[in-house]
Backbone bond lengths (Angstrom), bond angles and torsions (degrees), N, CA, C in turn:
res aa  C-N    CA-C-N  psi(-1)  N-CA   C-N-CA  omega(-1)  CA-C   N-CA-C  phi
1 X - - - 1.433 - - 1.511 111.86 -
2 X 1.392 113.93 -37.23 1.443 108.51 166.31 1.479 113.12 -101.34
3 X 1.415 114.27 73.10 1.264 108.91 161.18 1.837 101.89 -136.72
4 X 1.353 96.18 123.22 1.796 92.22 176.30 1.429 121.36 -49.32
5 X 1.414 122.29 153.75 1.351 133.18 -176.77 1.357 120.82 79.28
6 X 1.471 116.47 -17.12 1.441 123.84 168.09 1.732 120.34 -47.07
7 X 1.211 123.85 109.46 1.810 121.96 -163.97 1.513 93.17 -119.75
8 X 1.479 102.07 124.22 1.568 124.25 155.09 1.405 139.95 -92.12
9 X 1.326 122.52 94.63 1.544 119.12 -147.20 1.839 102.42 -99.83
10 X 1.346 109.72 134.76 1.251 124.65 177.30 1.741 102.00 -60.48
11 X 1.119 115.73 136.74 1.632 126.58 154.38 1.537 118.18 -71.73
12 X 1.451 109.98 -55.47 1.295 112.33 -162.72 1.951 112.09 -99.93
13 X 1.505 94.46 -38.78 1.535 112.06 -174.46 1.242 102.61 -55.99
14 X 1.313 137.45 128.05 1.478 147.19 166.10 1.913 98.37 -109.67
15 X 1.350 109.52 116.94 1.269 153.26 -168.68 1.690 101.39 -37.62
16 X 0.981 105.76 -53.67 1.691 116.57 177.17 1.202 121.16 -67.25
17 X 0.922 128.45 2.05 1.618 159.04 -179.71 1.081 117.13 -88.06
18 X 1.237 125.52 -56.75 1.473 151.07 -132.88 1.541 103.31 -61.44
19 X 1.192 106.59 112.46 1.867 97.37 160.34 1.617 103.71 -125.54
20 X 1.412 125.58 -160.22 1.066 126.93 -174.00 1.225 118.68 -75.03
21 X 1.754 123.77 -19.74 1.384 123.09 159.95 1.661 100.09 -54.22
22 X 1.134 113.61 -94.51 1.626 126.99 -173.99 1.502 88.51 -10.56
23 X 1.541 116.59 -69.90 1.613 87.58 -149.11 1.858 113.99 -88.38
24 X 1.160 108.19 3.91 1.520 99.05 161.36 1.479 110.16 -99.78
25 X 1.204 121.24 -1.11 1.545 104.15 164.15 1.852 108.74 -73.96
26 X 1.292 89.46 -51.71 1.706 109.02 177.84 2.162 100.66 -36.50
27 X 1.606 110.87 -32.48 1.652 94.95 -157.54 1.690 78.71 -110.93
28 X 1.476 124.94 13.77 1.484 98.70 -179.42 1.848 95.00 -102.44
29 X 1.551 101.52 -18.22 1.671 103.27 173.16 1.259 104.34 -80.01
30 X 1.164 140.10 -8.91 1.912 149.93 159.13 0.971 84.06 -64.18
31 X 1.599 145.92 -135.42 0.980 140.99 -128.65 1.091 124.04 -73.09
32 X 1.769 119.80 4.93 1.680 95.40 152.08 1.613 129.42 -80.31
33 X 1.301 94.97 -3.89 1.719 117.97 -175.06 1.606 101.30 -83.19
34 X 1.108 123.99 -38.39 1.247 129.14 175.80 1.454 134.98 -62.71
35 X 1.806 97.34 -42.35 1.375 118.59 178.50 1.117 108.78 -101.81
36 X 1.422 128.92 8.19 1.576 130.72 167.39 2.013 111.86 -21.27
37 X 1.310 85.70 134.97 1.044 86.39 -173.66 1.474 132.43 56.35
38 X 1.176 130.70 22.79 1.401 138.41 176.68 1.720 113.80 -116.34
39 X 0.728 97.30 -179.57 2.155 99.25 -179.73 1.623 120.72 -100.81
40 X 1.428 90.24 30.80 1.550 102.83 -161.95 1.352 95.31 -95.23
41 X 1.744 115.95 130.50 1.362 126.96 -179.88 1.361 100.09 -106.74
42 X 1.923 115.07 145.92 1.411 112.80 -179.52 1.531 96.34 -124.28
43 X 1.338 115.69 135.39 1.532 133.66 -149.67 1.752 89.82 -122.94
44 X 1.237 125.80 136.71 1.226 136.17 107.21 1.529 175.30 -54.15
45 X 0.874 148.72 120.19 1.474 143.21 -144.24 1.625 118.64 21.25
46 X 1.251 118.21 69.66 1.859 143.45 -163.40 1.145 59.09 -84.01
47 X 2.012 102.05 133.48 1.551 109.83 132.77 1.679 118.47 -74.51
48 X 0.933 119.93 -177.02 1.424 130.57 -176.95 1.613 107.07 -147.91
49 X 1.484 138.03 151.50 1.262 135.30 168.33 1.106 90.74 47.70
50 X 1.603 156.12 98.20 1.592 158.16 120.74 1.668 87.22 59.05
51 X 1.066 122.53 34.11 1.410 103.91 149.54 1.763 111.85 114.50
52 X 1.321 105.04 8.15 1.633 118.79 -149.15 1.819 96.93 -74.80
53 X 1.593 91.44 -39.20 1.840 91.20 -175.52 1.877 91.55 -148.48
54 X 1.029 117.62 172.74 1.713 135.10 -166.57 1.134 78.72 -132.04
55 X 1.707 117.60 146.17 1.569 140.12 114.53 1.078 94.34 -71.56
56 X 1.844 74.43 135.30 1.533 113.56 -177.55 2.183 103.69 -66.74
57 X 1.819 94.21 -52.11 1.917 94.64 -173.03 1.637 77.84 -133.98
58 X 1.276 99.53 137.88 1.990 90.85 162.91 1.884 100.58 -133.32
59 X 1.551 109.96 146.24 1.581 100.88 164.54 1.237 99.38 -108.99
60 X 1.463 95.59 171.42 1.524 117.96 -174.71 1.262 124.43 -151.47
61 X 1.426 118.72 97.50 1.349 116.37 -156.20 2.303 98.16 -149.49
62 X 0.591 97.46 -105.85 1.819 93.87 176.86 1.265 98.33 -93.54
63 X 1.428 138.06 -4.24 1.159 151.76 -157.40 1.625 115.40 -141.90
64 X 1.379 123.83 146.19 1.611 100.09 171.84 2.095 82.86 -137.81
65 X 1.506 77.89 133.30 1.956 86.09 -162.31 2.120 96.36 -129.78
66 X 1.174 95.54 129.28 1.180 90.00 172.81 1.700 132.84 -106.61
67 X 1.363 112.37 163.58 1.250 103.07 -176.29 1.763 124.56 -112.53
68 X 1.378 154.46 67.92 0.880 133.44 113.89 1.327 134.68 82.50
69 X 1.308 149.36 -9.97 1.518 126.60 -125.37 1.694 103.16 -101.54
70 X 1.245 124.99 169.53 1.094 132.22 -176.18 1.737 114.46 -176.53
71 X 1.771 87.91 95.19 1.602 90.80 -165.88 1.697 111.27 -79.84
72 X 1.370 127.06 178.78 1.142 112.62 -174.99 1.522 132.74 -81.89
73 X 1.453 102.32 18.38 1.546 117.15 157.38 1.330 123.10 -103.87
74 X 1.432 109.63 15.34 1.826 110.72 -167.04 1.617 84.16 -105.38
75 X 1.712 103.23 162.40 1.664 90.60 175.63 1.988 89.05 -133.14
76 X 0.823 116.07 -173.04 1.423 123.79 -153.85 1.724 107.30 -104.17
77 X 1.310 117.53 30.08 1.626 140.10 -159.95 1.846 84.97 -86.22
78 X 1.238 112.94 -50.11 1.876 100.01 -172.37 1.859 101.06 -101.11
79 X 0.960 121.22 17.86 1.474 104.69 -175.25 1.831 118.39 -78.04
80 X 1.756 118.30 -41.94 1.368 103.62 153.18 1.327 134.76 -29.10
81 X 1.302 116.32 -46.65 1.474 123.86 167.80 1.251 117.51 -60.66
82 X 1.571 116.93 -49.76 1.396 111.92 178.68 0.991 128.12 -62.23
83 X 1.593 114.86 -35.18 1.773 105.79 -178.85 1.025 111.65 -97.66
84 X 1.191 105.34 -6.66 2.256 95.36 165.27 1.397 107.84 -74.25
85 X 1.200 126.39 -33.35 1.278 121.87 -178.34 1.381 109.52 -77.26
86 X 1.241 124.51 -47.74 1.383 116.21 -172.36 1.875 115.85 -79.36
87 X 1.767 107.93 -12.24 1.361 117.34 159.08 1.408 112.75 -73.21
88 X 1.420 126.60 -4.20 1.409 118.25 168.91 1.499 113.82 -108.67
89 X 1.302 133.76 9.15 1.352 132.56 158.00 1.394 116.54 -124.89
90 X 1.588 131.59 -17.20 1.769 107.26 -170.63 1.227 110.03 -108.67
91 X 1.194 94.71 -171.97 1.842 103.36 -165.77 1.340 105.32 -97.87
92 X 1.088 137.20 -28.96 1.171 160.73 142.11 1.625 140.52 -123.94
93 X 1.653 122.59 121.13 1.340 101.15 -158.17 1.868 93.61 -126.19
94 X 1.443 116.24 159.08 1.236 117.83 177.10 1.460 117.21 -128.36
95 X 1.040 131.55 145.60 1.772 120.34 158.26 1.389 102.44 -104.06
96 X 1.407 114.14 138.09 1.429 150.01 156.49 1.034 127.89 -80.92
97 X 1.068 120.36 110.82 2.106 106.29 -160.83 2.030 103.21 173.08
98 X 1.491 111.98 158.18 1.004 111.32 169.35 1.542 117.60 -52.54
99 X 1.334 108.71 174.28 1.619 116.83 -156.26 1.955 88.53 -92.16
100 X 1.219 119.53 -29.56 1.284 103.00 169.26 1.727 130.69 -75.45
101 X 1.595 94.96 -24.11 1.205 95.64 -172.59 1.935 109.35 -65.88
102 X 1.572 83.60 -35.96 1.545 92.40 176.14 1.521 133.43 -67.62
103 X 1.136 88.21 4.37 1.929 109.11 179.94 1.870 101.79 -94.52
104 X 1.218 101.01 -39.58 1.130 104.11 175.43 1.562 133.31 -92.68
105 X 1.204 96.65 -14.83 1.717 108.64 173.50 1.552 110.72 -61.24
106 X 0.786 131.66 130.39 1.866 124.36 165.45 1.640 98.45 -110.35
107 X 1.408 95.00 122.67 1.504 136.81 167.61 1.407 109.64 -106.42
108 X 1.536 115.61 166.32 1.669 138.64 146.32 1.133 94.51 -92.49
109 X 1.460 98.95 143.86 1.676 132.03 -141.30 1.906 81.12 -79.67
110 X 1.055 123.80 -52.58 1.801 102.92 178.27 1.185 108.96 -45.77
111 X 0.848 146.84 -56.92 1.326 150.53 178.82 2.371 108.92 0.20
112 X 0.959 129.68 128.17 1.439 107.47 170.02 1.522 108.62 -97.47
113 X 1.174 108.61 179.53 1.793 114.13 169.67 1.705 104.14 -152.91
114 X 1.527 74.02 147.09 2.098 88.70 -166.92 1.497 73.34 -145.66
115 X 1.714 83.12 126.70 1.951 115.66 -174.28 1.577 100.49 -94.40
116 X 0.845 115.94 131.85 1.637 131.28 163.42 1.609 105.85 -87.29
117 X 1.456 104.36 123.66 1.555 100.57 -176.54 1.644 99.51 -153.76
118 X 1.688 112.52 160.58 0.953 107.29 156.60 1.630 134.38 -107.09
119 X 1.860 113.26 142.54 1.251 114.61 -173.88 1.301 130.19 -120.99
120 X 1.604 118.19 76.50 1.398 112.47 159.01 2.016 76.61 89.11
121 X 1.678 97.19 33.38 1.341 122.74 131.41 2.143 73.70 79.23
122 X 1.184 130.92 19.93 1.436 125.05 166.51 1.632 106.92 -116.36
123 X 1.264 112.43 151.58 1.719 115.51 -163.33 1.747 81.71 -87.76
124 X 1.602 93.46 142.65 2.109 102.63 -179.49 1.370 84.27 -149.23
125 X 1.472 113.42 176.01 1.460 140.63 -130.85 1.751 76.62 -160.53
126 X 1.503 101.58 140.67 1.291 137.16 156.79 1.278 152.66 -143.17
127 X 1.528 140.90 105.47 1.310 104.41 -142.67 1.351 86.13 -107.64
128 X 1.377 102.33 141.83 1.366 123.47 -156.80 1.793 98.79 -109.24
129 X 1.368 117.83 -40.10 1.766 105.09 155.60 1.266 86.11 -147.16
130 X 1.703 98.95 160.59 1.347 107.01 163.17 1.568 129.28 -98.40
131 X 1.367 111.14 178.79 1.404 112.14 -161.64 1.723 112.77 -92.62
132 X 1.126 132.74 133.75 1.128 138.28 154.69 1.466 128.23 -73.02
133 X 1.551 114.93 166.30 1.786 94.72 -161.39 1.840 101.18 -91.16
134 X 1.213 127.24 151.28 1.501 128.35 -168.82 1.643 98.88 -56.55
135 X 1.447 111.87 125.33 1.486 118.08 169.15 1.317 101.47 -61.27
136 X 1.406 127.44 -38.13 1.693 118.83 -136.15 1.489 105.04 -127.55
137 X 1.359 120.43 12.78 1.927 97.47 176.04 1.145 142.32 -64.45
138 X 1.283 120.43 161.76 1.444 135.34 -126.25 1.721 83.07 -122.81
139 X 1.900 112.32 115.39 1.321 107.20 -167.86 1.592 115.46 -84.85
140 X 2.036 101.87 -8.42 1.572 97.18 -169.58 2.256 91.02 -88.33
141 X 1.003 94.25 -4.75 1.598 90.41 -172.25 1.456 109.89 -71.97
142 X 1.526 105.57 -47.21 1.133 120.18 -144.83 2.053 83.07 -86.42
143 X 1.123 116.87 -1.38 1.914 115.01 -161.63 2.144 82.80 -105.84
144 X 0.929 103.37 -7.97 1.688 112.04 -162.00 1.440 88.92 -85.86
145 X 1.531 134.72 -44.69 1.314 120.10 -178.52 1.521 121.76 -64.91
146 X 1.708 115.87 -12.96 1.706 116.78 -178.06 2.045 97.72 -73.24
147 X 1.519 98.00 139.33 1.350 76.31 160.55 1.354 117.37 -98.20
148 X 1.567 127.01 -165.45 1.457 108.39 -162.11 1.189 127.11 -73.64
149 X 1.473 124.64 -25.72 1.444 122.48 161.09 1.543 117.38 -59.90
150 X 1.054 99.37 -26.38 1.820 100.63 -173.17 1.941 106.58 -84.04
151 X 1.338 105.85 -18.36 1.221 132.66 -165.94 2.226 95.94 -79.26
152 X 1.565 105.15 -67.76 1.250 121.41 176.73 1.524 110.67 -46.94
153 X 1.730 108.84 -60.70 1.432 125.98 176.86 1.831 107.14 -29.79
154 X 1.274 105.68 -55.87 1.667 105.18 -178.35 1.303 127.69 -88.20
155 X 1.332 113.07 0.65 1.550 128.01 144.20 1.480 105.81 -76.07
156 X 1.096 121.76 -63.09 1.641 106.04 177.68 1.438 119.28 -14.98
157 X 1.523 102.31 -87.10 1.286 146.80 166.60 1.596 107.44 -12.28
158 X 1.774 112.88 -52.89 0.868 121.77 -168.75 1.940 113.02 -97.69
159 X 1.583 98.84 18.14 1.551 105.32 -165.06 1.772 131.00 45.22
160 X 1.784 102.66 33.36 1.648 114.57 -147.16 1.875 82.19 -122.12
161 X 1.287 136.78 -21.27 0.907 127.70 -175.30 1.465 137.59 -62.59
162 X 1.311 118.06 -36.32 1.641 136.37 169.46 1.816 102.10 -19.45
163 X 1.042 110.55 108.80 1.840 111.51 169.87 1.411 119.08 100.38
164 X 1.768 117.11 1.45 1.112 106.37 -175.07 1.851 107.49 -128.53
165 X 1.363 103.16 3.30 1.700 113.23 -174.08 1.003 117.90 -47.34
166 X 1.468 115.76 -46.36 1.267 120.51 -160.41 1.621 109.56 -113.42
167 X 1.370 116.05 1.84 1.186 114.46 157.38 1.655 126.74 -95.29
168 X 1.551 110.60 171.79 1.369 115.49 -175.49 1.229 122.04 -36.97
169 X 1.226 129.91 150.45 1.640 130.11 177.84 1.833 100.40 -60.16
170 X 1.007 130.28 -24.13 1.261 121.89 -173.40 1.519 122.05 -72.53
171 X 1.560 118.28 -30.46 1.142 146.40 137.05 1.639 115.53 -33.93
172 X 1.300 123.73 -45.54 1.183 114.84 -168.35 1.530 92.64 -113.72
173 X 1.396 139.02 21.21 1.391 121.22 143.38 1.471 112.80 -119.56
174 X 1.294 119.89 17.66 1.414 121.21 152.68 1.597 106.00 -90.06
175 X 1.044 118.52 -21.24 1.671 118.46 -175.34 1.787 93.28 -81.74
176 X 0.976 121.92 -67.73 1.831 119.18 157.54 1.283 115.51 1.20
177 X 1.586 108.15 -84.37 1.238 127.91 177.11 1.730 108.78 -30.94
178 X 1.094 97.71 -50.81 1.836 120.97 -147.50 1.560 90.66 -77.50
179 X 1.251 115.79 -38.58 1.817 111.45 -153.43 1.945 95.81 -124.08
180 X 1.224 124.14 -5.13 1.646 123.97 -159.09 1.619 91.85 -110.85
181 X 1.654 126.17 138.90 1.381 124.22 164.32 1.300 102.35 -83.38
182 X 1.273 128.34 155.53 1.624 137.48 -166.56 1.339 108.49 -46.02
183 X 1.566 102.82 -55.32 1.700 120.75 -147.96 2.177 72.97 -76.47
184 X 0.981 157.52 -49.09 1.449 135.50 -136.62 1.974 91.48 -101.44
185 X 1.838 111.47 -17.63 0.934 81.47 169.94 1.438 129.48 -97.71
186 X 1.555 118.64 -1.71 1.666 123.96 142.90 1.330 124.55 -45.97
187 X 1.541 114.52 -21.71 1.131 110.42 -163.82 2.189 94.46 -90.13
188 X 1.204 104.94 -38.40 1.402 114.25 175.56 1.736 112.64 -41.05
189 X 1.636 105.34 -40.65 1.167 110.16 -145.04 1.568 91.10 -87.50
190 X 1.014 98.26 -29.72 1.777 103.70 -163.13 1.479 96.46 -68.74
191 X 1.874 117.86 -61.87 1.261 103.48 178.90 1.757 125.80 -52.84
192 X 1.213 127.47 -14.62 1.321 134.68 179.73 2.026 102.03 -74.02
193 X 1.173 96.88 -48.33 1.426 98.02 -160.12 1.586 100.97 -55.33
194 X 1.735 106.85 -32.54 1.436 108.84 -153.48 1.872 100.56 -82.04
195 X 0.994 98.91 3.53 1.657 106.13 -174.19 1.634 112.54 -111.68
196 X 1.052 110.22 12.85 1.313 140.20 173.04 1.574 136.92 -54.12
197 X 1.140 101.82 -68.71 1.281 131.15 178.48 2.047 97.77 -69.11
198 X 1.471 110.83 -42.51 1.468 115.25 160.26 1.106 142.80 -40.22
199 X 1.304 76.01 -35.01 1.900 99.02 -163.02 2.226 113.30 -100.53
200 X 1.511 74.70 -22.31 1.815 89.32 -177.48 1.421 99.25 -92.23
201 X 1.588 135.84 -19.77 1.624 133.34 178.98 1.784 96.37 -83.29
202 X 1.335 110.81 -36.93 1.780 111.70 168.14 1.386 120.44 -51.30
203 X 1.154 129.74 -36.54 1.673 135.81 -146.31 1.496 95.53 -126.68
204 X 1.587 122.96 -3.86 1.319 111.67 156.99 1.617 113.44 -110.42
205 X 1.114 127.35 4.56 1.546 133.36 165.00 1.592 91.86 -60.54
């Protein structure tokens, strides 16, 4: 998936069509084709920062990488916001978008890009560079996606919890921050995220 020139061609999607459904269905059948067979979960509209901006598709597997999208009716009015925010929590982040928009987007050079194009009149996927892993994340951001039980749970775990149970979740991801090394608290977040989708089919029964 991160190797440039790699092209993913739609079956059904016809190119002229295309809105932002089409093409994130089109990159959520990309990376399940990719990660075949692996333990990699693909997430939709992730808040980030209590809610400040959503990934659009994110995976999550030894890695938590986000996705970006920007079909060719979106215009680039919220994207400062987006990639600062999503440059302060993932492990890897990409924009998805036409090949012009991506000329014009300004990113940090880790950053990846996957071209939206049309092929022989079917919507395809290109990755046009790949992504490098984020130099710079932000450890109270990235402690902001646990919610508070999931937040407490890895203080437990980590014998770091004593004084913060019964207070606000904000309390117990500054204590995170304060007592968790980066890499174990990615590792927290990832196992939380992947229990997710479990936990949200539970609490709507």
């Amino acid at each position: 998936m991160n190797r440039a020139g790699s092209i993913f061609i739609a079956r059904k999607i016809r190119a002229k069509k295309a809105g932002d459904p089409e093409v994130r269905q089109l990159l959520k059948e990309y990376l399940h084709a990719i990660h075949d067979g692996s333990d990699t979960l693909v997430l939709e509209e992730l808040g980030l920062c209590a809610g400040d901006v959503r990934i659009d598709v994110a995976s999550v597997n030894g890695e938590f990488s986000g996705f970006e999208i920007k079909s060719p009716s979106d215009t680039l009015a919220r994207w400062p916001n987006q990639r600062r925010i999503y440059s302060r929590v993932v492990d890897r982040a990409w924009l998805v978008a036409p090949t012009r928009t991506l000329e014009k987007a300004r990113m940090p050079a880790w950053w990846g890009q996957i071209a939206v194009f049309d092929s022989d009149d079917k919507l395809a996927l290109r990755v046009v560079r790949p992504s490098g892993l984020n130099p710079s994340a932000d450890a109270l951001s990235i402690a902001r996606l646990l919610w508070h039980d999931e937040a407490i749970d890895a203080l437990k775990r980590t014998g770091h919890a004593r004084g913060v149970i019964s207070k606000p979740r904000q309390c117990a991801w500054e204590r995170i921050v304060e007592r968790m090394p980066l890499d174990d608290l990615r590792a927290a977040v990832r196992a939380a995220l992947k229990h997710r989708p479990e936990r949200i089919a539970q609490l709507r029964k």
